[in-house]
N, C-alpha and C positions, 0 to 999 in steps of 0.2 A: 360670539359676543365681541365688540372692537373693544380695545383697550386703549391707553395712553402708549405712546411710544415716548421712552425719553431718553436722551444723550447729559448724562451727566460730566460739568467740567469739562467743558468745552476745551477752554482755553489752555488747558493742561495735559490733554490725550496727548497717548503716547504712540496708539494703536495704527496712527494716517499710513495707509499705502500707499506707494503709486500709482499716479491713476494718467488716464490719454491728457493730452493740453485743454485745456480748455479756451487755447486761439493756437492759430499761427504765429510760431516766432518769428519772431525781430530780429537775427541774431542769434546767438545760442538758445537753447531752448533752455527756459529756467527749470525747474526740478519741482514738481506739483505732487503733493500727497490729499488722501480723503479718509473721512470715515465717515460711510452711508448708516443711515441709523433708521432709514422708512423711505419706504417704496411701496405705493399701492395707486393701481389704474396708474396717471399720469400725472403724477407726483409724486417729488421725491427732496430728501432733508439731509444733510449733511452737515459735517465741517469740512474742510477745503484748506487748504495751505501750498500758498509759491512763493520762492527765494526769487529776488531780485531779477528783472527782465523785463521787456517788452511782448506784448502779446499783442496779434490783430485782435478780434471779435467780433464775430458775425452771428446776432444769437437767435435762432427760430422759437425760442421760449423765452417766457417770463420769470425773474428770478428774484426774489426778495432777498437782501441779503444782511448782516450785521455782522461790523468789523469787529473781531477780539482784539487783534495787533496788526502794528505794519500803518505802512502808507500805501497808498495809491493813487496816480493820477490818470483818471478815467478821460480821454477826449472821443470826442464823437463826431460821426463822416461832415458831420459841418462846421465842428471846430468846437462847441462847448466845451470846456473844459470845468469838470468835477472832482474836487481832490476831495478824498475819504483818507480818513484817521480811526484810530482805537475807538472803536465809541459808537462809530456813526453808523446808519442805518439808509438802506435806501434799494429803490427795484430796477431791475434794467429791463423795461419795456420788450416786449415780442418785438423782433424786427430791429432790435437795437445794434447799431453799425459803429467801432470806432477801435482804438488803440485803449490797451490797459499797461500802464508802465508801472509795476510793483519796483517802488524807490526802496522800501525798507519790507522787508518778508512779511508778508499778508497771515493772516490766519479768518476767515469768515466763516461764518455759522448760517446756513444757505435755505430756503425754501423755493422748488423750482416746477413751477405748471407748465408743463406741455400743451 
């Protein structure tokens, strides 16, 4: 029988590992932790967290995301620029090409279809 999967208190785990980048550095590579909470077929849910950096991003999947902390300013291979704050909510299209600059340490709460 499927159940509920749930990640309680997000904003507050303690439990994030280290996990691979999730782009190319810029520069130093910032310091990326996760904690996976559901994985089945070709999706999967987590929270996610990086300290201050530039990352490229080249992303073969679709990712829904919601900011807990941190800023971010997302630009893309053509130049839009997208700033995210604590709060905000938003997907990064299949095929999504650009630079992520974490200004102040991120923390998102992630949904990710392959």
């Amino acid at each position: 029988m499927l159940e509920i999967s749930v990640q309680k208190q997000c904003a507050s785990l303690t439990d994030l590992v280290l996990t691979e980048s999730f782009g190319v550095p810029v520069g130093p590579l910032p310091k990326q932790t996760d904690s996976g909470f559901f994985e089945q077929d070709n999706m999967f849910s987590g929270t996610w967290e990086c300290e201050p950096g530039t990352l490229e991003i080249d992303l073969d999947l679709m990712e829904f995301c919601h900011l807990l902390k941190g800023h971010w300013i997302l630009t893309s291979e053509s130049g839009q620029v997208t700033e995210v704050k604590a709060g905000d909510s938003w997907i990064f299209p299949k095929g999504w090409k650009g630079t992520g600059e974490v200004i102040e340490t991120v923390r998102k709460v992630y949904f990710i279809l392959t």
